[in-house]
Structure formats: C-alpha cells, structure tokens
N, C-alpha and C positions, 0 to 999 in steps of 0.2 A: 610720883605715882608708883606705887607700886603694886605686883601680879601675884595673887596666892593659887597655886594651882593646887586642886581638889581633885583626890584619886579616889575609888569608892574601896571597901574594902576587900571586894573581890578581886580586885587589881592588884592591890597590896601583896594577898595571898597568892596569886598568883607568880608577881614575880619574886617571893620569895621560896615555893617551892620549885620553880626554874633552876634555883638558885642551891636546891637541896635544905633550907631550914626548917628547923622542928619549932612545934608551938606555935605553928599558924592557927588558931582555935584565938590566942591571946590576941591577935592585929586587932587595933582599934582602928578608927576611921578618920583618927586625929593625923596633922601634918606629922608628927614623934615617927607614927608608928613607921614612915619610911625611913627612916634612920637606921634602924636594924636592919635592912636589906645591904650596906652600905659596909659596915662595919670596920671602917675607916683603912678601906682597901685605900677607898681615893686617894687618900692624902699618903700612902705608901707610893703611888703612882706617880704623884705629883714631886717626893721627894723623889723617885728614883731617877725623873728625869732631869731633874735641880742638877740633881748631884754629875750626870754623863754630861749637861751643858756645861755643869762646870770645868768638868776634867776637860772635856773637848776644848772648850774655848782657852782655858791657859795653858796647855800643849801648842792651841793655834799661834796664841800671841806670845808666848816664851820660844817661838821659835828664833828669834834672833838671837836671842843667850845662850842658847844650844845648839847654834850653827857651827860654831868654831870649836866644837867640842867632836860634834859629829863628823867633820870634815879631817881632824886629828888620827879620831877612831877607826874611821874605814879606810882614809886611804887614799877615796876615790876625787874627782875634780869637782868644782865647787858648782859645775851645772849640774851634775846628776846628783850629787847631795840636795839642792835646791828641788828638785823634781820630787823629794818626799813630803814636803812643805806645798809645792802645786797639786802634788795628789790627793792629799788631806782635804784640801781645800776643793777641790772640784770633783771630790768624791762624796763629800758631807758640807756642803755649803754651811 
C-alpha cells in the first residue's frame, strides 16, 4: 500500500518563496513540481552526516591502535590517556 500525498499549488508556491525562489508563476500542481523546492540540499545533508559518523565512529574504534602511540607521545599514565577515549565516548554516544 502505498500513500501519495497531494499538495495544492498554493502550497507549493508558497513554500518556495519561504525559501526565496524565482518562477513561482511555473509550479504545476504535479508531485515534480516539489522537487525544485528541494534542490538536492537533502541528500548534501544526508552525506554530510555519513561522512562525521564515519569519521567519528573509526576515531572511536581505532582507538586501541592509537593508544600506544598516544601514551608514547604525551607522556602521561595510561589512565588519563584512557579518559580521552571515555570522554569521546560519553560526550557523543
């Protein structure tokens, strides 16, 4: 089963000059015409957040390769090194 949902064209044009676009006069009344309201921000959106869960999540799970590197580099004892690894993590589940 599937749901088609019907916008009238006043809607249309409306939230596209919300939106600031020209050539509201052209919106048709067709499902298309909400396509140009859109203009494939989404899917900029949709990558941009791909992309930080990616980074985030193998930063989280490359932490144990980059424990003994980190621990070298600063200096410091292997509890407070660890505390950047618990902070990550209970800062940004």
């Amino acid at each position: 089963m599937t749901t088609t949902f019907q916008y009238s064209n006043s809607y249309v044009k409306l939230l596209m000059a919300l939106r600031g676009f020209q050539g509201l006069s052209s919106c048709g009344d067709d499902a298309d015409s909400l396509d140009t309201v859109d203009e494939g921000f989404g899917w900029f959106v949709v990558f941009t957040c791909w992309l930080m869960h990616t980074i985030y999540l193998g930063l989280q799970y490359s932490f144990a390769v980059l424990y003994p590197f980190l621990l070298d580099e600063f200096g410091q004892s292997r509890g407070t090194t660890a505390l950047v690894q618990g902070v990550q993590i209970g800062i940004a589940p």
